[in-house]
C-alpha positions as CSV (number, residue, x, y, z in Angstrom):
1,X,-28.9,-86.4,42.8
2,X,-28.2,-83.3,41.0
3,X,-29.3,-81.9,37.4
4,X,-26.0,-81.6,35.7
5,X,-27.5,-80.3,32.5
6,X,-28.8,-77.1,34.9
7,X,-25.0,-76.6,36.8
8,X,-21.6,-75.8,36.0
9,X,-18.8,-76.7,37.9
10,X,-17.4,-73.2,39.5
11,X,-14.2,-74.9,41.6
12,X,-16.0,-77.3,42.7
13,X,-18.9,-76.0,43.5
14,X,-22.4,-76.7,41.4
15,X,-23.8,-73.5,40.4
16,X,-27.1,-73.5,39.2
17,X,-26.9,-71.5,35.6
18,X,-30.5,-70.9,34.5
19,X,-33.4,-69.1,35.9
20,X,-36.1,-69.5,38.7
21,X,-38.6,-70.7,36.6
22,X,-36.5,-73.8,35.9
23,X,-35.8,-74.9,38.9
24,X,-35.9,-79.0,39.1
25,X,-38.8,-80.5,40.9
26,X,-38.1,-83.1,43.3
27,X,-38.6,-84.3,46.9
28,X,-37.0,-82.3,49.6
29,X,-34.8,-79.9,47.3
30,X,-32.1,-78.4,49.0
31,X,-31.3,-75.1,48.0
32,X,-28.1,-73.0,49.4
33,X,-26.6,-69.4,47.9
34,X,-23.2,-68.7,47.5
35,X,-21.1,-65.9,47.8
36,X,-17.6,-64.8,47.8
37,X,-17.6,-64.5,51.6
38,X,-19.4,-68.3,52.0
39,X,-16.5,-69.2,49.5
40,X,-13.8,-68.4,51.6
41,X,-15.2,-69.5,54.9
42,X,-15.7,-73.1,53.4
43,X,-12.2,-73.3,52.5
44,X,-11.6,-73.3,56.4
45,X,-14.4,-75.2,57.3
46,X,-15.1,-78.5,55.3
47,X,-18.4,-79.3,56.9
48,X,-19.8,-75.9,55.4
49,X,-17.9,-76.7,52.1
50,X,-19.5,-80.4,52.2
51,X,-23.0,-78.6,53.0
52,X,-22.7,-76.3,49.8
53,X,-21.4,-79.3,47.5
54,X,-24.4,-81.4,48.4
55,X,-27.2,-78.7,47.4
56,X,-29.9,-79.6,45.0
57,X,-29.4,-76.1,43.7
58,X,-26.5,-73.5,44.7
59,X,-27.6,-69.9,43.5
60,X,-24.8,-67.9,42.5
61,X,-25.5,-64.6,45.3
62,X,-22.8,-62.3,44.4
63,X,-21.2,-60.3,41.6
64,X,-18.2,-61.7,42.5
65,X,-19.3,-64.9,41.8
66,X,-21.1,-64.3,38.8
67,X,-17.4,-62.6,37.5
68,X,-15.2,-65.6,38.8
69,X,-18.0,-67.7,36.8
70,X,-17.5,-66.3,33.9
71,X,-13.5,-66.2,34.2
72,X,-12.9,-70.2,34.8
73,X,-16.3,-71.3,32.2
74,X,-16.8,-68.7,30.0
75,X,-20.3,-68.9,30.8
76,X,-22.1,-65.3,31.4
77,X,-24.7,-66.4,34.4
78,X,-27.3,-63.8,36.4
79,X,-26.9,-63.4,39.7
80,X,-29.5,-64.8,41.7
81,X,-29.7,-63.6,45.3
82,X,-31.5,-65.4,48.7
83,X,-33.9,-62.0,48.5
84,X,-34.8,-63.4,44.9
85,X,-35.7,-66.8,45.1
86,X,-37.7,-65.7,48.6
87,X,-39.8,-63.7,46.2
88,X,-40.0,-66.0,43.4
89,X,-41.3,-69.0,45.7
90,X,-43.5,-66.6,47.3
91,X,-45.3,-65.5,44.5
92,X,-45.5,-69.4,43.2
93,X,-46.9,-70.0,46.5
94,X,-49.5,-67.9,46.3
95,X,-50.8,-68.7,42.9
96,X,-51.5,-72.0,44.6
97,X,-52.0,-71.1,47.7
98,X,-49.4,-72.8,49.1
99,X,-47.5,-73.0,53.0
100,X,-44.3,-72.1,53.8
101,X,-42.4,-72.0,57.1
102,X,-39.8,-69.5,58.6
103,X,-37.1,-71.1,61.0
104,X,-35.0,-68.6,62.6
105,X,-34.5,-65.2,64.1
106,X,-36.6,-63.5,66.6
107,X,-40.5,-63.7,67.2
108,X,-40.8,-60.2,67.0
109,X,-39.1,-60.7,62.9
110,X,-41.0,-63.6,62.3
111,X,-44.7,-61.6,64.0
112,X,-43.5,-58.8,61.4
113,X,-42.9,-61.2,58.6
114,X,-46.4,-62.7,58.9
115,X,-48.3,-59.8,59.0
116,X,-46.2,-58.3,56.0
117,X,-47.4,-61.6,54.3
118,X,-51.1,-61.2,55.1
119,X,-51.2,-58.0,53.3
120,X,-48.9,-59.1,50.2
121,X,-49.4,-63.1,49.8
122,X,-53.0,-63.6,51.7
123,X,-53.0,-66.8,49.7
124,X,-49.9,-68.7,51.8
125,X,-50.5,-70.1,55.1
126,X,-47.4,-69.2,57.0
127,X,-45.7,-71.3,59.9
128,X,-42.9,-69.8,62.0
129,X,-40.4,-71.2,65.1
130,X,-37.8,-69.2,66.7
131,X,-34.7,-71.8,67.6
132,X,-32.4,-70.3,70.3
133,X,-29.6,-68.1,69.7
134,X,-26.6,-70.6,69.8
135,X,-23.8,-72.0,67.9
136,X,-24.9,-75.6,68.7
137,X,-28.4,-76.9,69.4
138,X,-28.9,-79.7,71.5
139,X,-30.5,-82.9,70.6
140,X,-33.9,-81.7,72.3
141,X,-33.7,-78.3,70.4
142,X,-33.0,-80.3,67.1
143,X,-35.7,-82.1,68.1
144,X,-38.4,-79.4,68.5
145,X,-37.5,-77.3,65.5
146,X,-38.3,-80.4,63.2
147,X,-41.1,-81.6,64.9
148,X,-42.4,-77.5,64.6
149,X,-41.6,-77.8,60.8
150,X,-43.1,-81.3,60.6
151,X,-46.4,-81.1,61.9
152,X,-46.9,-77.9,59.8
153,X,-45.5,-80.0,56.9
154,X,-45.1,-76.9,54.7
155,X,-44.3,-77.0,50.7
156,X,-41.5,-74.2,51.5
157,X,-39.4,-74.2,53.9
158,X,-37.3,-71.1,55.0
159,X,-34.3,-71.1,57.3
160,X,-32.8,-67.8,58.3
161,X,-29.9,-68.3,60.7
162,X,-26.7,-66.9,59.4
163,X,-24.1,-69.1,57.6
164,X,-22.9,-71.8,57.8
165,X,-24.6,-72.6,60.3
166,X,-28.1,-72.7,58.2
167,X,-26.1,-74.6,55.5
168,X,-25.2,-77.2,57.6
169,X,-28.4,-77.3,59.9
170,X,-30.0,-78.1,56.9
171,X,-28.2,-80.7,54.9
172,X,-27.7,-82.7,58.7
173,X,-31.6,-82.7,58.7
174,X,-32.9,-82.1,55.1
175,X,-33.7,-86.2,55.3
176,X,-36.0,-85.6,58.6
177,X,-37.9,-82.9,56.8
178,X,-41.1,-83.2,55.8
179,X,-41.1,-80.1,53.1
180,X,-40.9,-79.9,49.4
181,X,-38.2,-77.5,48.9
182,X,-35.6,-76.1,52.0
183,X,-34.0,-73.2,51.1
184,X,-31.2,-71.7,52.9
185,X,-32.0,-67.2,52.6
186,X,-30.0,-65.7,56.4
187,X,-30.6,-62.2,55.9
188,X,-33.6,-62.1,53.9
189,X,-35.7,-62.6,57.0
190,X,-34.9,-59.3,57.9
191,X,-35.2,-57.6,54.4
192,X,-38.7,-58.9,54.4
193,X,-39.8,-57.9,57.7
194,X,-37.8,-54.5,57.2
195,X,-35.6,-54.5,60.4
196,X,-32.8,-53.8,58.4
197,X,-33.1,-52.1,54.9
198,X,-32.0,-53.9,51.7
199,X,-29.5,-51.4,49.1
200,X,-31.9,-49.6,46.4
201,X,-32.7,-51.5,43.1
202,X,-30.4,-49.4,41.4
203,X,-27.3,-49.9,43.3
204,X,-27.9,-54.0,43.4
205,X,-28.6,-53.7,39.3
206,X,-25.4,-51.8,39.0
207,X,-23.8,-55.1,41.1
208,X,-23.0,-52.9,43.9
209,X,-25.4,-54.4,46.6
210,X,-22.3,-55.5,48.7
211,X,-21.4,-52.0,48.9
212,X,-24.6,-50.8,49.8
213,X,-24.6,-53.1,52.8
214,X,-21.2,-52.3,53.4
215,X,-21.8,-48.5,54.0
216,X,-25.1,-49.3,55.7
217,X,-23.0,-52.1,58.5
218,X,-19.9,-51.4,58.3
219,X,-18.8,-52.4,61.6
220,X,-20.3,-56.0,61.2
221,X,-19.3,-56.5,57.2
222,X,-16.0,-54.7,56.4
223,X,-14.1,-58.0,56.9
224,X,-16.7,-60.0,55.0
225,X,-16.3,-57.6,52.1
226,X,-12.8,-55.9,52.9
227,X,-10.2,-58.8,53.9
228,X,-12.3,-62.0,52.1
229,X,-13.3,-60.1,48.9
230,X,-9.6,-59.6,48.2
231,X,-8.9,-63.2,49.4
232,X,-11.4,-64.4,46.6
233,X,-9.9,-62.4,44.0
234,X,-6.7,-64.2,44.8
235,X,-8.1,-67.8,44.4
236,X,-9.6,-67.3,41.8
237,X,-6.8,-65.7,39.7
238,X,-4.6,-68.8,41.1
239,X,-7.2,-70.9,39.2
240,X,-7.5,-69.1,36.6
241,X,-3.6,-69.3,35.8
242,X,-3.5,-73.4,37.2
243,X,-6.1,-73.8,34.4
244,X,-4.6,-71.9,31.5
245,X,-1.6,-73.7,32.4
246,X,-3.3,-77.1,32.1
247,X,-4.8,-76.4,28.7
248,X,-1.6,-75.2,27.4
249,X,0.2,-78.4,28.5
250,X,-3.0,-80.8,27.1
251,X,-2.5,-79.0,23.5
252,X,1.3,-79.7,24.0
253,X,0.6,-83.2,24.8
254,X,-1.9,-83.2,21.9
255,X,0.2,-81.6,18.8
């Protein structure tokens, strides 16, 4: 069940307003980001849309999102990325020196991610399992990657394998689970562990991270950022007009 007095309804979508530090408590919270990218790609895929709707908390990760926000609610909101709320349950974590687990990537990331950890949070026991590289598991996979995050029964867990594939993993399973919070991050695994560098503090405060990635891969993100980030300015202008239009018709109706 969601927290409707922490969401607004952003097309759909419930996108959690307020900060980190107010983040509802309950068993097995599911949280998901979402993007302008993730946005379009659930339009063509409604068992990644489905996946997004159903999150405990969906963390608006994108400028572009915080914009379109703003546009059909009138509500300013702060971006909050997958690179933020890593940190942020880290660092609460380790003031109680909690556990958290890493599904995803390679065991060379995950080896680098651990030992980053020792040095930084020394205070979290850390769990880790690489699934294979695959569009679809099998049963048996499915199998062992729970039972891995199960007998390790962490209070965090993280899964880092690209959207929506992550997304959905994780709402198919959340109820098998055995962890207090599952949060969705993909590429933060490799911020963390440094195998591919995040844009500099001043170019993501500026709300230019997406470029910064951009000219750091562009061979793997221009369409992300160059063909979908103009298809999301075009939805959400069409919304923006359908719901002008509909206010203007309910005063109509109303005078």
């Amino acid at each position: 069940m969601r927290h409707t007095e922490d969401i607004e309804n952003f097309i759909d979508y419930p996108i959690f307003t307020k900060s980190l530090s107010e983040l509802p408590f309950k068993s097995s919270l599911l949280v998901n980001t979402i993007n302008q990218y993730s946005f379009c790609m659930a339009n063509e895929d409604m068992g990644f849309k489905k996946s997004l709707q159903m999150s405990d908390v969906l963390l608006p990760d994108g400028i572009s999102v915080v914009a379109a926000e703003y546009l059909m609610t009138g509500k300013i909101i702060k971006k909050i990325s997958g690179a933020d709320i890593h940190q942020h349950l880290l660092q609460d974590l380790e003031s109680k020196s909690g556990s958290c687990f890493y599904l995803g990537s390679s065991n060379a990331t995950l080896n680098q991610i651990k030992a980053k950890m020792s040095i930084e949070y020394p205070n979290i026991k850390v769990g880790s399992y690489s699934p294979p590289y695959k569009k679809v598991f099998t049963t048996s996979e499915n199998q062992a990657m729970i039972q891995e995050i199960n007998n390790f029964q962490p209070d965090v867990l993280f899964i880092g394998m690209t959207a929506p594939k992550q997304e959905k993993w994780a709402y198919e399973n959340k109820d098998k689970i055995e962890a207090k919070i599952i949060c969705t991050v993909g590429a933060v695994f490799d911020f963390y562990a440094g195998t591919v560098k995040r844009p500099s503090t001043f170019m993501i405060d500026l709300g230019l991270e997406w470029l910064g990635r951009l000219i750091k891969e562009p061979k793997r993100l221009w369409r992300r950022y160059l063909v979908y980030g103009p298809i999301f300015v075009w939805i959400i202008a069409k919304e923006r007009v359908k719901k002008t239009i509909f206010k203007k018709s309910i005063k109509q109706i109303n005078n």
